[in-house]
TITI-750824 format. One record per residue (C-alpha): chain; x, y, z negated; residue number from 0; residue in three letters. Coordinates in steps of 0.2 Angstrom, whole numbers, plus 5000, padded with zeros to 4 digits. Layout:
<atom><chain>A</chain><xx>X</xx><yy>Y</yy><zz>Z</zz><n>NUM</n><res>Ala</res></atom>
...
% end
This chain:
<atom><chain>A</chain><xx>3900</xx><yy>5822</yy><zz>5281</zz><n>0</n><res>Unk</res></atom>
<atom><chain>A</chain><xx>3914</xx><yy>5833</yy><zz>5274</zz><n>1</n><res>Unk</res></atom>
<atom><chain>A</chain><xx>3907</xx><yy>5844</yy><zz>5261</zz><n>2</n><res>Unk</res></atom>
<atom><chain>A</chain><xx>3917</xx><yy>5859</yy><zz>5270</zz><n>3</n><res>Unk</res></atom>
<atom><chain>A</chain><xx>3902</xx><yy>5856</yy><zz>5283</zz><n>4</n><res>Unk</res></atom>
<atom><chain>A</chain><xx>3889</xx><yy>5858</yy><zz>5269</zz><n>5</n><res>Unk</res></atom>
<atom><chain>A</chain><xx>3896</xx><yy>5875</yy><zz>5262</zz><n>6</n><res>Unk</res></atom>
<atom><chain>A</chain><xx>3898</xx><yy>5882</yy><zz>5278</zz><n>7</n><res>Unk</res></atom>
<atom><chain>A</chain><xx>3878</xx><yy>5878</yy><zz>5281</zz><n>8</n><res>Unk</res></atom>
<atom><chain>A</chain><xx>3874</xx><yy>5879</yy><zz>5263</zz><n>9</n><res>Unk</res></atom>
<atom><chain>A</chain><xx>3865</xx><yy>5896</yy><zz>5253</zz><n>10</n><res>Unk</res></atom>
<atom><chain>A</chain><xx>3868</xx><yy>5888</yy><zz>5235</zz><n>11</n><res>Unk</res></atom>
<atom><chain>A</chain><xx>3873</xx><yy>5874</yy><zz>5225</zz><n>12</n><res>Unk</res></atom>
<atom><chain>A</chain><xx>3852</xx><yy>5869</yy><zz>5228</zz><n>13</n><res>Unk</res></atom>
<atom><chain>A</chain><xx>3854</xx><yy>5869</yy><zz>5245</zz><n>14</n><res>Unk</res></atom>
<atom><chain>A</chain><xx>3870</xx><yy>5856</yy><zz>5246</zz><n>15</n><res>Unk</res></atom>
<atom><chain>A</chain><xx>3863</xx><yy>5845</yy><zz>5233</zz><n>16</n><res>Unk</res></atom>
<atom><chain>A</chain><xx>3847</xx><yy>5845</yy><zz>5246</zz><n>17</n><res>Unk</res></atom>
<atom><chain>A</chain><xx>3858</xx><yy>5841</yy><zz>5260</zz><n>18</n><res>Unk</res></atom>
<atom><chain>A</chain><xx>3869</xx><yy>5830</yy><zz>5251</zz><n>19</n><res>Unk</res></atom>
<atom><chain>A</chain><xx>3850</xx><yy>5817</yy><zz>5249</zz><n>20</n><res>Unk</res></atom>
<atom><chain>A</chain><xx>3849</xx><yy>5816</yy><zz>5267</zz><n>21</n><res>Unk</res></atom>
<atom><chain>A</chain><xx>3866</xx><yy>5815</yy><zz>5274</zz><n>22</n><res>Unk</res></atom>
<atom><chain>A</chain><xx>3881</xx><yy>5809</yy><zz>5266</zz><n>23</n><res>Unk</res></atom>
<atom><chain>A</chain><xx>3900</xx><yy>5808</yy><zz>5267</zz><n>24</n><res>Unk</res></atom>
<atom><chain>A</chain><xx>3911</xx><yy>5793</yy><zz>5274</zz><n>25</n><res>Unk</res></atom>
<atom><chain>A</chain><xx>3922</xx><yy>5783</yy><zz>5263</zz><n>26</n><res>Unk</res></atom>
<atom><chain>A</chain><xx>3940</xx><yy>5783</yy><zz>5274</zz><n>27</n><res>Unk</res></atom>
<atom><chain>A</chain><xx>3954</xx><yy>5775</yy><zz>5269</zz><n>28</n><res>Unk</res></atom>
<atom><chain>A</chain><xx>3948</xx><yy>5767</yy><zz>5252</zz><n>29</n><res>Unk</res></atom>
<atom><chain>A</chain><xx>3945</xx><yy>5780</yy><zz>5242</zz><n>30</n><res>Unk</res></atom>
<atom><chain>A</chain><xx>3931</xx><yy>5787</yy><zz>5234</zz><n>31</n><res>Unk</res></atom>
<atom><chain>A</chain><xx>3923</xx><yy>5803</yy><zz>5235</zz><n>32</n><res>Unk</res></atom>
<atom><chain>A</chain><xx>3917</xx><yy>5818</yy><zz>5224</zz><n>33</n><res>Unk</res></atom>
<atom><chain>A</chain><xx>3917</xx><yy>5836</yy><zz>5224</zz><n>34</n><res>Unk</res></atom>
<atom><chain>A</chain><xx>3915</xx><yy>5852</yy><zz>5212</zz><n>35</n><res>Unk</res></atom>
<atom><chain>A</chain><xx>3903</xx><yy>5866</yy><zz>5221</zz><n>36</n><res>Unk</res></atom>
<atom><chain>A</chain><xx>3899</xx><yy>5884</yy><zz>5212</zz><n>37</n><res>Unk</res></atom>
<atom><chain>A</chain><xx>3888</xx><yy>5897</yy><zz>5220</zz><n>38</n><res>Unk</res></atom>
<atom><chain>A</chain><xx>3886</xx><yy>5917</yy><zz>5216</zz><n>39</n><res>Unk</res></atom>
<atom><chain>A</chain><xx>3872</xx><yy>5913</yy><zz>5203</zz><n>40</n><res>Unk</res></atom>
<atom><chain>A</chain><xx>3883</xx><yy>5906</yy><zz>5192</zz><n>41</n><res>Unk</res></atom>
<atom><chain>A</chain><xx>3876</xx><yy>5889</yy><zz>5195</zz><n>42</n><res>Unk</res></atom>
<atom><chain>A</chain><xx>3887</xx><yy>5872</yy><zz>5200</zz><n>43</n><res>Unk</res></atom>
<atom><chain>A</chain><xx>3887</xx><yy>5857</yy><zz>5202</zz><n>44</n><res>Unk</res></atom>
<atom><chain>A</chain><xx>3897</xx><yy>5840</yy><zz>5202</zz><n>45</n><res>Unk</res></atom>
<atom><chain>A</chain><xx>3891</xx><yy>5828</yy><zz>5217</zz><n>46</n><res>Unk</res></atom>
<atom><chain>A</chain><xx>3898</xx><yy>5813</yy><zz>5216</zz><n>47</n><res>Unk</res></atom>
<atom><chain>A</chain><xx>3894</xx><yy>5791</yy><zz>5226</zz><n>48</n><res>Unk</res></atom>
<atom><chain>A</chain><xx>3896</xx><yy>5777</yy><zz>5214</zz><n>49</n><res>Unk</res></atom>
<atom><chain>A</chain><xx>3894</xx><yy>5762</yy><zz>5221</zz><n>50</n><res>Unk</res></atom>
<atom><chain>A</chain><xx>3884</xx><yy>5770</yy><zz>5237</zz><n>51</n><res>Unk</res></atom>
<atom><chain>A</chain><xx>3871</xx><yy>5781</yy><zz>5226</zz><n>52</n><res>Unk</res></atom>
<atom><chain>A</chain><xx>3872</xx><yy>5798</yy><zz>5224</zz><n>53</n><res>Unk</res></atom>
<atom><chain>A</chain><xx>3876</xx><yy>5805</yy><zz>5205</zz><n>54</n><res>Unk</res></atom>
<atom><chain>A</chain><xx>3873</xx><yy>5823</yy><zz>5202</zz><n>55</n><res>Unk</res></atom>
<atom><chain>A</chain><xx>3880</xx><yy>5833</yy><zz>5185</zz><n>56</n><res>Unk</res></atom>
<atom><chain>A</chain><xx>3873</xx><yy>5849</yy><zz>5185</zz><n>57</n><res>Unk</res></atom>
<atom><chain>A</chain><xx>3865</xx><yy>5862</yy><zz>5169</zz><n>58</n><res>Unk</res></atom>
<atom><chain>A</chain><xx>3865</xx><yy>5851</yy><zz>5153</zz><n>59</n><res>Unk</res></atom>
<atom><chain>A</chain><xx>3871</xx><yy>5836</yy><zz>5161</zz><n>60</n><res>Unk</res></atom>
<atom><chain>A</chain><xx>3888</xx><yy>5847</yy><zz>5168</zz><n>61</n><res>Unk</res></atom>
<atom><chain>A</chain><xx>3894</xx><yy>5852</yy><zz>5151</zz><n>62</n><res>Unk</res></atom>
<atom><chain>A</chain><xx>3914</xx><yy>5856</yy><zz>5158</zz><n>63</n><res>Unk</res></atom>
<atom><chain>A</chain><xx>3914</xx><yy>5863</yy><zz>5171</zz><n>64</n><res>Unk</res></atom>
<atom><chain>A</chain><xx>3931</xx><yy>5855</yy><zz>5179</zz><n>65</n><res>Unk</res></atom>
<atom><chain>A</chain><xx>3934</xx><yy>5838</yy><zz>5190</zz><n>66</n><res>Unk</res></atom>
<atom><chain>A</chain><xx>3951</xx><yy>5827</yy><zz>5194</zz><n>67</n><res>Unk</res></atom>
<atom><chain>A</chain><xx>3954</xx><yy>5811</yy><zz>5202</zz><n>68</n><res>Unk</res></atom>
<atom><chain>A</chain><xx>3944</xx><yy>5800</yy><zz>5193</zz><n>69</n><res>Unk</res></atom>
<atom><chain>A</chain><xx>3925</xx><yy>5799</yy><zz>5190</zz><n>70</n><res>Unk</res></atom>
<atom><chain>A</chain><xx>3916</xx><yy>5814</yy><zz>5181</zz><n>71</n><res>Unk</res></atom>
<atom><chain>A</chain><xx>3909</xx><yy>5802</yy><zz>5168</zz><n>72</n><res>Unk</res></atom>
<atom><chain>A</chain><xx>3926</xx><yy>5794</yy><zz>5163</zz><n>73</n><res>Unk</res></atom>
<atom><chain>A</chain><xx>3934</xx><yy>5812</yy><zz>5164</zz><n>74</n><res>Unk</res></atom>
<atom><chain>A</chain><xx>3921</xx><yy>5817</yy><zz>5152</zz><n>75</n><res>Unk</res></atom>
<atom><chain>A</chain><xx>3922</xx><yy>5802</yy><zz>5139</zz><n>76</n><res>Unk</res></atom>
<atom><chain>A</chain><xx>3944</xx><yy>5803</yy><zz>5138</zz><n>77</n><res>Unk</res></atom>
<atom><chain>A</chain><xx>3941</xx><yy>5821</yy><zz>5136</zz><n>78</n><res>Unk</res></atom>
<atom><chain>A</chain><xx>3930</xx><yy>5821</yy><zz>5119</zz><n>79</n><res>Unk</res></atom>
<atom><chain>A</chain><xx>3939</xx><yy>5805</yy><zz>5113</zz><n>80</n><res>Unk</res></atom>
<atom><chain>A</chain><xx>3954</xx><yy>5813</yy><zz>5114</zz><n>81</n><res>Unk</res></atom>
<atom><chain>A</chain><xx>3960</xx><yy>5805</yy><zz>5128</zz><n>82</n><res>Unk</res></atom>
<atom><chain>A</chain><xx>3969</xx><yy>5797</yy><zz>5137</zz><n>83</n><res>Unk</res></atom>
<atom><chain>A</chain><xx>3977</xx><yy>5780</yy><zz>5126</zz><n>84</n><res>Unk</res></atom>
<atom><chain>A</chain><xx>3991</xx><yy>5770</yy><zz>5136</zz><n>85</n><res>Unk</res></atom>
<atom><chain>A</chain><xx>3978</xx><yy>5755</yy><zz>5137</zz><n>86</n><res>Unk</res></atom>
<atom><chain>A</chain><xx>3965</xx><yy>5764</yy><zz>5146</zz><n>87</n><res>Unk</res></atom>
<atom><chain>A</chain><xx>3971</xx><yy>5757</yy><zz>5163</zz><n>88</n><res>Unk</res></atom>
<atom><chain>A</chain><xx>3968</xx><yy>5764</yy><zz>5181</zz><n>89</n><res>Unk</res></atom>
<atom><chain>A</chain><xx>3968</xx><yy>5785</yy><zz>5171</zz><n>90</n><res>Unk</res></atom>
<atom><chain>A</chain><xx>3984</xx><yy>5789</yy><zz>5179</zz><n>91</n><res>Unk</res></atom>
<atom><chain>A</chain><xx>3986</xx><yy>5809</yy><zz>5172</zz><n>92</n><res>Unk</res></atom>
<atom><chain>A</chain><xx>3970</xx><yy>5812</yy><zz>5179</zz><n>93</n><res>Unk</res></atom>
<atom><chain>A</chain><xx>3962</xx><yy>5814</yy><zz>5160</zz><n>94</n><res>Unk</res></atom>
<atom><chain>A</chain><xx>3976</xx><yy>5827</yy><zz>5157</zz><n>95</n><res>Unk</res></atom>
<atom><chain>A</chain><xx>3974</xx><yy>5837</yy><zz>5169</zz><n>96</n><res>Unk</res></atom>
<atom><chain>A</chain><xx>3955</xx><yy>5836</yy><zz>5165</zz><n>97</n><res>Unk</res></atom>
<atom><chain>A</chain><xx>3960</xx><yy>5841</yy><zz>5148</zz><n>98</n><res>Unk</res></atom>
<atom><chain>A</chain><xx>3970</xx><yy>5857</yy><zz>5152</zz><n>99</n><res>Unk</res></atom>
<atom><chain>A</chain><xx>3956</xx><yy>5863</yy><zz>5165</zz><n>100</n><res>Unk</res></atom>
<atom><chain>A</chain><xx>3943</xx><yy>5862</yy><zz>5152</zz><n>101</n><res>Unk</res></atom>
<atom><chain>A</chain><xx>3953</xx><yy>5868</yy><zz>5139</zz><n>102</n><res>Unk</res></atom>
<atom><chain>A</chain><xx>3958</xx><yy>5884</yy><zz>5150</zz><n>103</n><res>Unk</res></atom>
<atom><chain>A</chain><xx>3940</xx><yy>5886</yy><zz>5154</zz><n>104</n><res>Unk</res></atom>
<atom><chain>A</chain><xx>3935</xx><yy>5883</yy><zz>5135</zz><n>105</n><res>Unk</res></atom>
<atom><chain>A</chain><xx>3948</xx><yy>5897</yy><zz>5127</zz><n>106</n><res>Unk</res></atom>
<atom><chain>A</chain><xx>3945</xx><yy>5913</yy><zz>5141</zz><n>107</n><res>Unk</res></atom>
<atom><chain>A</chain><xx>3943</xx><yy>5928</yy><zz>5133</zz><n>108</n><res>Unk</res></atom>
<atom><chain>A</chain><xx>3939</xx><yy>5942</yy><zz>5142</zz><n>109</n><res>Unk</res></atom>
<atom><chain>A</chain><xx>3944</xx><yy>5951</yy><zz>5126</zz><n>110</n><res>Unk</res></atom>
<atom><chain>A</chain><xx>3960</xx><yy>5943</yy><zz>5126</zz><n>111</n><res>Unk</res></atom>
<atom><chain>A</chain><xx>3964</xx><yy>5940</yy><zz>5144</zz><n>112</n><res>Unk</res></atom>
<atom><chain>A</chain><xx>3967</xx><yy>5956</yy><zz>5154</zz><n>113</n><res>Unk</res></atom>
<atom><chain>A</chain><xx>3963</xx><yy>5945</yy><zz>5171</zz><n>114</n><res>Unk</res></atom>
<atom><chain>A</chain><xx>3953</xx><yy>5930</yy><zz>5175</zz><n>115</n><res>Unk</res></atom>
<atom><chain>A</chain><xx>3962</xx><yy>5927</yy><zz>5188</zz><n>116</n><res>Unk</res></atom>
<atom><chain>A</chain><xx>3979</xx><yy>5927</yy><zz>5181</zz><n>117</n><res>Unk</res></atom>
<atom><chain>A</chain><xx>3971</xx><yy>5915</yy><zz>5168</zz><n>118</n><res>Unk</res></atom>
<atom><chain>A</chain><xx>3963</xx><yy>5901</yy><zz>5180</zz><n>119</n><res>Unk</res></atom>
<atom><chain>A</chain><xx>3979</xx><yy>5902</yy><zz>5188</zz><n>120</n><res>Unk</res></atom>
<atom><chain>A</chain><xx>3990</xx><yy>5899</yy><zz>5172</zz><n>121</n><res>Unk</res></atom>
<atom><chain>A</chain><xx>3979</xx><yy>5884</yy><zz>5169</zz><n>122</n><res>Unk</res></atom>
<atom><chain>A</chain><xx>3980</xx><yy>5875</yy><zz>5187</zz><n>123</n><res>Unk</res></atom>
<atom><chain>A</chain><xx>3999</xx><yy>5876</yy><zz>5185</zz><n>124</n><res>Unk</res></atom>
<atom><chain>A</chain><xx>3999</xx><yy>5869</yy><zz>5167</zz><n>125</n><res>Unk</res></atom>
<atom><chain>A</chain><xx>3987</xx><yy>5854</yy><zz>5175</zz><n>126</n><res>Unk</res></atom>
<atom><chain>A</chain><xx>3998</xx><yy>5851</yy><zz>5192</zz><n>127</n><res>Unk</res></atom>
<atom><chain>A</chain><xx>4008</xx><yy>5836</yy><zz>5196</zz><n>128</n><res>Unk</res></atom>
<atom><chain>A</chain><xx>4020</xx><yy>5832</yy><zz>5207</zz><n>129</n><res>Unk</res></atom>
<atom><chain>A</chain><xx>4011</xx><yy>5829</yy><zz>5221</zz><n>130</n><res>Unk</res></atom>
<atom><chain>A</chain><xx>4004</xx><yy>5847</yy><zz>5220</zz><n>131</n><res>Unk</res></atom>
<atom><chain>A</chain><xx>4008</xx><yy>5858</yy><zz>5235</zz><n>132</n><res>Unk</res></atom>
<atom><chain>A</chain><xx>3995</xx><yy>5873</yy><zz>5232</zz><n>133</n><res>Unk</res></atom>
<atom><chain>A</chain><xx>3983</xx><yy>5881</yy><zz>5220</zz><n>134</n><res>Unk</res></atom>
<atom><chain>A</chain><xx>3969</xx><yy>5892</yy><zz>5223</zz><n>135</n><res>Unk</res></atom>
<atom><chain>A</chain><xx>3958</xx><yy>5905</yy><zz>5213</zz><n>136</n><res>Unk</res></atom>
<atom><chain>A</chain><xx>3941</xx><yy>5908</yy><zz>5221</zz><n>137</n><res>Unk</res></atom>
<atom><chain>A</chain><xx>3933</xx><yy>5925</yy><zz>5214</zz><n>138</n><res>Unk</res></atom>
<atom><chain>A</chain><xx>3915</xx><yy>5922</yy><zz>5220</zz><n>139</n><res>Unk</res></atom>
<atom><chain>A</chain><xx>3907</xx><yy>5936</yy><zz>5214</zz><n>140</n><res>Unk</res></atom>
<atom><chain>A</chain><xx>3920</xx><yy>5948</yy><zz>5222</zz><n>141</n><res>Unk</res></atom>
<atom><chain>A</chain><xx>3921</xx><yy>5937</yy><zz>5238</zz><n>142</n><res>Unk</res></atom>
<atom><chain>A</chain><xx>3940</xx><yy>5935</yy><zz>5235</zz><n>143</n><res>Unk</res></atom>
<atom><chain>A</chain><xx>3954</xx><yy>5922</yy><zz>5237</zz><n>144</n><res>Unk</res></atom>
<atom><chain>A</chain><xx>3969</xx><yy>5920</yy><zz>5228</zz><n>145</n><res>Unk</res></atom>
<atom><chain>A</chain><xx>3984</xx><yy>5907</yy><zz>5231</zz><n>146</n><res>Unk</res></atom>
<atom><chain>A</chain><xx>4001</xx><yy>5902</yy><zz>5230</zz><n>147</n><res>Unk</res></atom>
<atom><chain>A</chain><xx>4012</xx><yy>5887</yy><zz>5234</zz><n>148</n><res>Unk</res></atom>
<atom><chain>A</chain><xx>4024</xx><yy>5875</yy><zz>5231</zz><n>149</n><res>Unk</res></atom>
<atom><chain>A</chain><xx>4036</xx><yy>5879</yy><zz>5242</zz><n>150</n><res>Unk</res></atom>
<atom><chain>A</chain><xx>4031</xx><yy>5900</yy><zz>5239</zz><n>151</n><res>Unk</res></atom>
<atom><chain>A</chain><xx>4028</xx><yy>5906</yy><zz>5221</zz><n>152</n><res>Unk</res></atom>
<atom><chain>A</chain><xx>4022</xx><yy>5922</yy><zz>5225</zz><n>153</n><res>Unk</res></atom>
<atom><chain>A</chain><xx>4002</xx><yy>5926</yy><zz>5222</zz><n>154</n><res>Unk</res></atom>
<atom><chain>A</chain><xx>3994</xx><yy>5930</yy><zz>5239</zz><n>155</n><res>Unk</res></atom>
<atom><chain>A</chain><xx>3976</xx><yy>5936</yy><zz>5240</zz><n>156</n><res>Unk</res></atom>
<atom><chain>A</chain><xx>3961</xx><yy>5941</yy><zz>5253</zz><n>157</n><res>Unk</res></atom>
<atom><chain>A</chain><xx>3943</xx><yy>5944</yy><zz>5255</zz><n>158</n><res>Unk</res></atom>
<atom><chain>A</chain><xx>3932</xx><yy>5940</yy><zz>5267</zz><n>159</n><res>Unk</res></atom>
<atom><chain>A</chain><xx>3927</xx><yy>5956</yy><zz>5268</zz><n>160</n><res>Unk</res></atom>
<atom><chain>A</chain><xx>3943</xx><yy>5955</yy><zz>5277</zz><n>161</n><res>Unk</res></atom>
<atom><chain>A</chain><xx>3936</xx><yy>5949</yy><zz>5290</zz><n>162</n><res>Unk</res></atom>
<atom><chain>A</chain><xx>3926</xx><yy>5946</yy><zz>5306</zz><n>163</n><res>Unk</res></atom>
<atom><chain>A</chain><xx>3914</xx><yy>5932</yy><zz>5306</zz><n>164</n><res>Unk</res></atom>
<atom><chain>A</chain><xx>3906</xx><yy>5934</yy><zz>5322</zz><n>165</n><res>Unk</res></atom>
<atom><chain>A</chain><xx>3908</xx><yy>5923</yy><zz>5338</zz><n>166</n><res>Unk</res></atom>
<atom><chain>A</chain><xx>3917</xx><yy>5937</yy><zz>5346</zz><n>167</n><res>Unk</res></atom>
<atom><chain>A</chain><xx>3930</xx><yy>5938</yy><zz>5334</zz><n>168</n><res>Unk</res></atom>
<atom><chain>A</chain><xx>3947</xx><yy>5926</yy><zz>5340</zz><n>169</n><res>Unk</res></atom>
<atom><chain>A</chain><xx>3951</xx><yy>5914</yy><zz>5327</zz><n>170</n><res>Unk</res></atom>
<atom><chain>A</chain><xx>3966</xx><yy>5919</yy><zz>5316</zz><n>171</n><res>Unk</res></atom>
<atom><chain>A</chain><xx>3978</xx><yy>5909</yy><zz>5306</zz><n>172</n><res>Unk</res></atom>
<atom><chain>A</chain><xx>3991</xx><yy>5911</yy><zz>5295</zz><n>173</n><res>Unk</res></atom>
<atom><chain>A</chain><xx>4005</xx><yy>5899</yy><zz>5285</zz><n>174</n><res>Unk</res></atom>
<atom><chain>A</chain><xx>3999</xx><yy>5895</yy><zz>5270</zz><n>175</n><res>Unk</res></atom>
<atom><chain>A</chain><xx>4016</xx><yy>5894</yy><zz>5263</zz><n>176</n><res>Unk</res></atom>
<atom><chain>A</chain><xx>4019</xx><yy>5913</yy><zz>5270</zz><n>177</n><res>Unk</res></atom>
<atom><chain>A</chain><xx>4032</xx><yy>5924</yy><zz>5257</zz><n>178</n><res>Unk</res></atom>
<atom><chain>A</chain><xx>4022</xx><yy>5938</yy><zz>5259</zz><n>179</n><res>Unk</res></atom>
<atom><chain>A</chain><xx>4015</xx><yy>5943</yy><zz>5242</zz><n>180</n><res>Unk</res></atom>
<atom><chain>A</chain><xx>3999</xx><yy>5952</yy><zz>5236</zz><n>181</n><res>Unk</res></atom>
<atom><chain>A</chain><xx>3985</xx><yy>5957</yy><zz>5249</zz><n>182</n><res>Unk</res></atom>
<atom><chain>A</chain><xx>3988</xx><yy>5948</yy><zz>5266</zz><n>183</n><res>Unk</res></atom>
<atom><chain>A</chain><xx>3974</xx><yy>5951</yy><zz>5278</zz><n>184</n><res>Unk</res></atom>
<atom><chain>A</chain><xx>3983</xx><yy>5959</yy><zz>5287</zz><n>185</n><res>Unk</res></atom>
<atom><chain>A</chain><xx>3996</xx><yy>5945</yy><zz>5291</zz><n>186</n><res>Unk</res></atom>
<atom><chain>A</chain><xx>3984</xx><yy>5933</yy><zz>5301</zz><n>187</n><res>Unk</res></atom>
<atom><chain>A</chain><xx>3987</xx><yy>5933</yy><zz>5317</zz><n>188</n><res>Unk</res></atom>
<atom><chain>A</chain><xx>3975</xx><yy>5923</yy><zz>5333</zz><n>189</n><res>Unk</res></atom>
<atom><chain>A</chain><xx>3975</xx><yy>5906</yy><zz>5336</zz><n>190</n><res>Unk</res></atom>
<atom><chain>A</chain><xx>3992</xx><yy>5898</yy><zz>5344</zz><n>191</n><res>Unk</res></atom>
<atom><chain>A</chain><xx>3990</xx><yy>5880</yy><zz>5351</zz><n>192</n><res>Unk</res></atom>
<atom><chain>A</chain><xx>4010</xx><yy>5880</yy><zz>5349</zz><n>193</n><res>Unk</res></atom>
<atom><chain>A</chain><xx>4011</xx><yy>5886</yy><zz>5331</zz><n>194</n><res>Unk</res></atom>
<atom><chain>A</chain><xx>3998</xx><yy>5874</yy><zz>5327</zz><n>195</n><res>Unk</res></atom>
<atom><chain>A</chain><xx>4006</xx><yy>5858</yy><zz>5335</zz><n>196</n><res>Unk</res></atom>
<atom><chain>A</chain><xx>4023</xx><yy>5862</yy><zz>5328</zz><n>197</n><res>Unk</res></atom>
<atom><chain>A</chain><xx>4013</xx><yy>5864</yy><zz>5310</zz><n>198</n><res>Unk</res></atom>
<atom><chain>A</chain><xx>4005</xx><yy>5846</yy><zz>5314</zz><n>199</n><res>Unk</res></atom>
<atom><chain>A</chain><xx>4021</xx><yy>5837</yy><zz>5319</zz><n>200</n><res>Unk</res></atom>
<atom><chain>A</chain><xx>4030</xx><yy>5844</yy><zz>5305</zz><n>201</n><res>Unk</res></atom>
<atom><chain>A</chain><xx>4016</xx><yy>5835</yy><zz>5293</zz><n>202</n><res>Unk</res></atom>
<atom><chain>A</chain><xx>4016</xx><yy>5821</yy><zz>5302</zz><n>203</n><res>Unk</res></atom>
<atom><chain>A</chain><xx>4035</xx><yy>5818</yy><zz>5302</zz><n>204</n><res>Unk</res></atom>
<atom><chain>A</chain><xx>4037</xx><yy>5823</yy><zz>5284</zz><n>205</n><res>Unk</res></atom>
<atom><chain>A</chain><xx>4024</xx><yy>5809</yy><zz>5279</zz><n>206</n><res>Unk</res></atom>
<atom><chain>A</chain><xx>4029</xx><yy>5798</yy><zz>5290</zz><n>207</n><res>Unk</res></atom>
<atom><chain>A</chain><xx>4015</xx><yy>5794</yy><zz>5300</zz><n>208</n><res>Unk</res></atom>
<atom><chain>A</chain><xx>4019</xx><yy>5792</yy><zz>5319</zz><n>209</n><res>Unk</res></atom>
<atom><chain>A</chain><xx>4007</xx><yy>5803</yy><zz>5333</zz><n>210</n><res>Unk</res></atom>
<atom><chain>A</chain><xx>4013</xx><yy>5801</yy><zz>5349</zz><n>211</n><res>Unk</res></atom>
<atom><chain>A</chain><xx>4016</xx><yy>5815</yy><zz>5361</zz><n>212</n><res>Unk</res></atom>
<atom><chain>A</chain><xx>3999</xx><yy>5812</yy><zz>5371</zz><n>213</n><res>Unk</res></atom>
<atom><chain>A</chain><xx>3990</xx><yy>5809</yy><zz>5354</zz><n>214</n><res>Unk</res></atom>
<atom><chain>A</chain><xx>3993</xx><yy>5827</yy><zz>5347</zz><n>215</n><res>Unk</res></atom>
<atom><chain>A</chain><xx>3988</xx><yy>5835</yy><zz>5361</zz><n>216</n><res>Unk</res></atom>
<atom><chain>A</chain><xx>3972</xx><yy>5826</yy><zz>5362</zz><n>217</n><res>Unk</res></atom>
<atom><chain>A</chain><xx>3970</xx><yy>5831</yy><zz>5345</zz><n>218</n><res>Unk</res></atom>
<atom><chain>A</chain><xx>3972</xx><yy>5848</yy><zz>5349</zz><n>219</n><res>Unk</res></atom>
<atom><chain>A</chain><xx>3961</xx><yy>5847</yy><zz>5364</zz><n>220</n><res>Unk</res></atom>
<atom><chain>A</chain><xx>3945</xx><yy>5843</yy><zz>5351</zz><n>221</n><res>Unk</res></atom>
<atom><chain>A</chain><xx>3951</xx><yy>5856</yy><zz>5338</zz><n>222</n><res>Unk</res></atom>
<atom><chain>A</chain><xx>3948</xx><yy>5869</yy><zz>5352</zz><n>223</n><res>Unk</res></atom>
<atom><chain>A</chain><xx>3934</xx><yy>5862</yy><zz>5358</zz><n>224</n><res>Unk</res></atom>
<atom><chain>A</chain><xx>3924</xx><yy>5867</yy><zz>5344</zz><n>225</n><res>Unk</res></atom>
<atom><chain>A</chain><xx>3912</xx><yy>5881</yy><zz>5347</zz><n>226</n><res>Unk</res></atom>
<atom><chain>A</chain><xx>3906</xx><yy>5894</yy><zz>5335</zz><n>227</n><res>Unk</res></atom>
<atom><chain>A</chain><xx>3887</xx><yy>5892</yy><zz>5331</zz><n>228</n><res>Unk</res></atom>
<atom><chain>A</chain><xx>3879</xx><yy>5910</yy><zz>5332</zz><n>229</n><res>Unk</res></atom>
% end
């Protein structure tokens, strides 16, 4: 199960936690999984499968409120032990950028800090590596989303008030790595099989990974296959 699928279904951090008992996540490709969740009460949750049991780090249990690429636990222990040291093997960076997540979390002062976003922001550049391509801001009580990438620097932002959720509505798309600064609702446009393909190639080639001709457009046969569940 990708947890994309739960928030879609889910009401509330409860709600995925619930669903996360009954139906879980496939490991692919080797690696492990875990995910951050937050909802509009405030709560949040850490969901996490070590060793095939769920482990979930929520209220007291959740005291930073930020993940990376290695267990929530280790994370956790280099962070108050000043972490990391050169011998912990198998850390990579993941422990800093922990470290600067928390600490970003730890020193916002509305007092201080003329904008939260600006802030959260700052902070998810300092932790970046090299193999980050984007970052992104989600506002949840006013239902907005900001971002920017690698390859475009400038702040882009939209609501989903923006938008039309129904089954009626077409599909809309936009490049991520659009130049376009500020509010850019307005710059989606409807679903293009074309566009989309010529996206997915690009990947592919970039990465290296061979699709054939006949394989893509299978692929982009069952993206479109998807129907909207009323």
């Amino acid at each position: 199960m990708d947890h994309r699928y739960a928030l879609d279904m889910a009401g509330s951090v409860a709600d995925v936690v619930a669903m996360d008992r009954t139906i879980r996540p496939v490991k692919d490709g080797g690696y492990g999984f875990h995910a951050i969740v937050a909802d509009g009460s405030g709560a949040s949750a850490v969901i996490e499968y070590i060793d095939g049991k769920m482990v979930v780090y929520t209220g007291k249990t959740l005291p930073v409120r930020a993940l990376s690429n290695i267990s929530y636990d280790r994370a956790l222990w280099s962070y108050r032990n000043d972490g990391p040291r050169w011998y912990w093997f198998g850390m990579g960076d993941s422990p800093e950028r922990f470290a600067v997540v928390a600490r970003g979390v730890e020193q916002y002062d509305p007092g201080i800090h003329k904008s939260s976003t600006r802030h959260a922001l700052d902070s998810l550049v300092r932790a970046a590596n090299q193999y980050t391509l984007w970052s992104v801001v989600y506002n949840i009580d006013s239902r907005k989303i900001w971002f920017r990438t690698v390859r475009s620097g400038n702040t882009k932002y939209m609501e989903l008030g923006d938008f039309n959720f129904s089954c009626d509505a077409p599909s809309l798309v936009l490049d991520v790595d659009t130049t376009e600064p500020g509010h850019v609702a307005d710059k989606f446009h409807p679903y293009d099989r074309q566009e989309n393909q010529r996206v997915f190639t690009e990947a592919t080639t970039g990465y290296g990974i061979p699709v054939s001709a006949k394989d893509t457009a299978l692929l982009m046969d069952h993206i479109e296959s998807y129907k909207c569940a009323p």
